[in-house]
C-alpha positions as CSV (number, residue, x, y, z in Angstrom):
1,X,89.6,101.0,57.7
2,X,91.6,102.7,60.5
3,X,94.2,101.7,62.2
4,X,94.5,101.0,66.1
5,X,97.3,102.4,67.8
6,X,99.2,99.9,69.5
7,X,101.8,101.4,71.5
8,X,100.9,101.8,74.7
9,X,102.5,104.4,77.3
10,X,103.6,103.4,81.0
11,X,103.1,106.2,83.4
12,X,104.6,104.5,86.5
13,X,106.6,101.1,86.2
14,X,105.9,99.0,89.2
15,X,108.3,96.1,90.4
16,X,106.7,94.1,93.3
17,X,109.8,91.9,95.1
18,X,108.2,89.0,96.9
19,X,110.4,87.4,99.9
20,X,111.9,85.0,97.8
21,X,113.8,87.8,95.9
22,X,114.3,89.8,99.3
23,X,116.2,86.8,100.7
24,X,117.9,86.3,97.2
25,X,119.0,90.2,97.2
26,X,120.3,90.1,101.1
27,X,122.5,86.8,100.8
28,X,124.2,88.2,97.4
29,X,124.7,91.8,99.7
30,X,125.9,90.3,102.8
31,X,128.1,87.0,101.8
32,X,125.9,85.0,104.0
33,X,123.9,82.1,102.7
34,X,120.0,81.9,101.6
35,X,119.6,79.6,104.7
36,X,120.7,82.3,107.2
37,X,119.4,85.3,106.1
38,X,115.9,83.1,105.9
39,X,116.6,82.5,109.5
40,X,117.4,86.4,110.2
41,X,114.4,87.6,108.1
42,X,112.0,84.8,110.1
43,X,113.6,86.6,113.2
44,X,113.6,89.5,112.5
45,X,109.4,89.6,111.4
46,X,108.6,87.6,114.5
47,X,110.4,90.0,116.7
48,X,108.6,92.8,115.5
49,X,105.4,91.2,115.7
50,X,106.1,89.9,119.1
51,X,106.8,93.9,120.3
52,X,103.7,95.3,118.7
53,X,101.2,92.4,120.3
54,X,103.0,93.8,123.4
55,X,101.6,97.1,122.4
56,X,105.3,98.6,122.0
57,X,107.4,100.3,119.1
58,X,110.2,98.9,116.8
59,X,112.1,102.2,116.2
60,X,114.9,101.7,113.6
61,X,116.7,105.0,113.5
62,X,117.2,106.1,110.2
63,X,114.9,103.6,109.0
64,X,111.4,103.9,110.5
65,X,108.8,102.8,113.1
66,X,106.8,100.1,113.2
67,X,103.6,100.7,115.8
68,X,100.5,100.0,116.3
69,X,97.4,102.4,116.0
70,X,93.9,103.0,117.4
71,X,91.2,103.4,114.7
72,X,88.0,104.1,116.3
73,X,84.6,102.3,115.6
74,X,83.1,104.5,112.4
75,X,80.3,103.9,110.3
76,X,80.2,102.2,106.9
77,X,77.6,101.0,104.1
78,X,76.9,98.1,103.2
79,X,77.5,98.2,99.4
80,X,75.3,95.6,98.4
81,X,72.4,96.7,100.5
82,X,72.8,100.6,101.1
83,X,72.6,99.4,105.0
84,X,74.7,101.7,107.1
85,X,76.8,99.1,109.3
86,X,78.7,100.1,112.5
87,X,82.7,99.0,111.4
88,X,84.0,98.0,115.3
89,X,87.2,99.7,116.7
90,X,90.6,97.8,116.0
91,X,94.2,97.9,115.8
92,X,96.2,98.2,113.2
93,X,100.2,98.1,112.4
94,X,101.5,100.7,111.1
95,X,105.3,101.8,109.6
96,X,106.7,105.1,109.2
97,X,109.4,105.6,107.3
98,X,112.0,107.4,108.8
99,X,114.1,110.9,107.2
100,X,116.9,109.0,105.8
101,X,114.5,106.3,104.3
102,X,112.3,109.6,102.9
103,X,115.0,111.0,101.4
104,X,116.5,107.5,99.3
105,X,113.1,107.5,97.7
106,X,112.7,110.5,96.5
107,X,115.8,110.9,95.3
């Protein structure tokens, strides 16, 4: 009989913070309570969602850009039915990262 190996081997580790955590990790930063920085992140979403329905940026220098982009109407298929399908034009948000942000992650 042979053995299985067991061990397994983790090419890329992948963390996933949800907003609970974010809040978590910004009151223990900043001093303030879970409260307020709920309050700031609520704000600070609904600002940025406010600007881009205006069909404006959110540039945060150093950061990045939030924006919103065109994507034109393209075909797709159906993948149940092999039917080509016209896919409408839409909007979509967008973010991107800024130099500074770049260059903390690939440190």
């Amino acid at each position: 009989m042979t053995q299985l190996n067991t061990s397994v081997i983790f090419l890329r580790r992948e963390t996933i913070v949800n907003k609970a955590e974010l809040i978590t990790s910004m009151a223990e930063k900043s001093g303030l309570t879970k409260k307020d920085i709920e309050k700031a992140l609520k704000s600070f979403i609904d600002s940025v969602e406010e600007t881009l329905e205006q069909g404006d940026k959110v540039q945060l220098v150093g950061f990045g850009t939030f924006e919103v982009r065109e994507r034109g109407e393209r075909k797709g298929r159906n993948p149940r039915t092999m039917e080509e399908i016209a896919i409408p034009a839409s909007k979509v948000p967008v973010f991107k990262p800024g130099k500074e942000f770049k260059e903390k992650v690939n440190k």
